[in-house]
Structures are given as C-alpha cells and as structure tokens.
C-alpha positions in Angstrom: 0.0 0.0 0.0 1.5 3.6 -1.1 0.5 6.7 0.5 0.6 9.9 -1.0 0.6 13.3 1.0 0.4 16.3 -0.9 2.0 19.8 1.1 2.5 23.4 0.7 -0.1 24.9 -0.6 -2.1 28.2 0.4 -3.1 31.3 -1.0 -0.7 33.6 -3.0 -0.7 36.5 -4.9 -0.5 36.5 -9.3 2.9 36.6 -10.0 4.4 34.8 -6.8 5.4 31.9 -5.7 5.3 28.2 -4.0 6.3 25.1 -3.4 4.0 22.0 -3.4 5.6 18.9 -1.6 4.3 15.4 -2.0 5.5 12.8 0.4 5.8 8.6 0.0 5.7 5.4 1.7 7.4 2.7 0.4 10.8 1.9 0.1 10.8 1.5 -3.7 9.8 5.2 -4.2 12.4 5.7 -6.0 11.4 3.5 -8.7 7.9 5.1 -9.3 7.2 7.7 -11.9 5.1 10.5 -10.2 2.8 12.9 -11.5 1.3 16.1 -10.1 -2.6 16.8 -11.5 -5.1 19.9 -10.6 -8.8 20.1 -10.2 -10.3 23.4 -10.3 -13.9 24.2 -9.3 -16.2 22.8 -12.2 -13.9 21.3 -14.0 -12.3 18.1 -14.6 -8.9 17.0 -13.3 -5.7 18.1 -15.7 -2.1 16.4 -15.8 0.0 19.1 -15.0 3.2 17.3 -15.3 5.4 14.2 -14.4 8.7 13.4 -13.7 9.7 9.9 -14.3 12.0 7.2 -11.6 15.1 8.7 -14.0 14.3 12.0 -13.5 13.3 13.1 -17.1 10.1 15.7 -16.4 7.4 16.8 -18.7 4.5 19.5 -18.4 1.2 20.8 -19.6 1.5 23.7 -22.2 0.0 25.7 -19.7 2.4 25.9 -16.9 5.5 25.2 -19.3 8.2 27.1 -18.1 6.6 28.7 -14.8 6.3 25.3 -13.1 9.1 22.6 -12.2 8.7 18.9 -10.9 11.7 17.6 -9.2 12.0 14.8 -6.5 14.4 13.8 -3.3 14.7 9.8 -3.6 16.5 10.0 -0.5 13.6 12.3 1.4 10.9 9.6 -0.8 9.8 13.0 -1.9 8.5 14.7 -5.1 8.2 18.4 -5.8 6.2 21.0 -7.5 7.3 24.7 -7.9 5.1 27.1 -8.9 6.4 30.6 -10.1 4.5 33.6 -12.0 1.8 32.3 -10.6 -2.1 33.4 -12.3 -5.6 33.0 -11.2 -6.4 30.4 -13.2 -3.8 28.2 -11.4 -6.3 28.0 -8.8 -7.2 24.2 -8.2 -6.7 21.6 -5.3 -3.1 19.7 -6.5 -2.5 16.2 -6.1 -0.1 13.9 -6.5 0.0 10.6 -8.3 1.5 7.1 -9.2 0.5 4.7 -10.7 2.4 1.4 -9.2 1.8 -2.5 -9.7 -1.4 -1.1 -12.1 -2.9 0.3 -9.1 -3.1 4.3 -8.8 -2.7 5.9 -6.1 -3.7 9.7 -5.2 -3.1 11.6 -2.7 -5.9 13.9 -1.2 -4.7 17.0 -2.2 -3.7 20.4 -1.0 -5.6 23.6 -2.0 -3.6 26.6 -4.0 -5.4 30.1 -4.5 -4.2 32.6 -6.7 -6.1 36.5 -6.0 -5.6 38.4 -8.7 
C-alpha cells in the first residue's frame, strides 16, 4: 500500500510563488514515476506534469516554463514549484502514481491565486 501526502499549498498572490511537496511510503519510491494533476472548481482534473523514476520531467503547455517537478529519492519526496503564478492556477493539487497497475492519489492540497 503507497500513500501519497500532498504539502504546501495556500493562498498567493499572481505573480508569486510556491512550493507543493508530496511525500511517499514505500521503500521502492524511487522507482515510481510521479505525477502532479489539478482540479479546479467545475472542472475536470488536468495532468500538470510528471517526472519519471530517472528524472526526465514533462509538463502541460499551460504551466510550461513557470512550473518545475523535481524529486528527493532520499527524502521519498517529489516536488512541484510554482512561479508567476495566475488566477487560473487556482485548483486543489495532487499527487500521483501509478504502481503494480494500481493508482494511487493523494488527497490534495488547496492553491489560490487573487488576482
């Protein structure tokens, strides 16, 4: 069984900054690809991006090049960072893996952007 706890989130200002952590069980974690998704009210959940167990990252057009995935295999932790931030990056984030063909979410931590 993995658990997934999503951290870091809050309310910020367009144009600033933060840092979304995502802490793992498991002593494999640093074979599992991770992925970070969104939800914003009304609509349906959106990848935002991945990084895989080697480290390669990809993203969603629309956070390229404001928002970087990294991870710590050593802290069994994955991370989002969030810069030039905009109102419609409001959503609850989660993190995700897919391991064994079971997926696994975490519950998610809220991020508010004022305008």
């Amino acid at each position: 069984q993995v658990q997934l706890v999503e951290s870091g989130g809050g309310l910020v200002q367009a144009g600033g900054s933060l840092r979304l952590s995502c802490a793992a069980n498991g002593r494999a974690f640093s074979t599992f690809d991770m992925g970070w998704f969104r939800q914003a009210p009304g609509k349906e959940r959106e990848l935002v991006g991945g990084i895989t167990a080697r480290g390669f990252t990809h993203y969603a057009d629309s956070v390229k090049g404001r928002f970087t995935i990294s991870r710590d295999n050593a802290k069994n932790t994955v991370y989002l960072q969030l810069n030039s931030m905009k109102p419609e990056d409001t959503a609850v984030y989660y993190c995700a893996s897919r391991i064994d063909g079971i997926q696994y979410w975490g519950k998610g931590t809220q991020v508010t952007v004022s305008a």
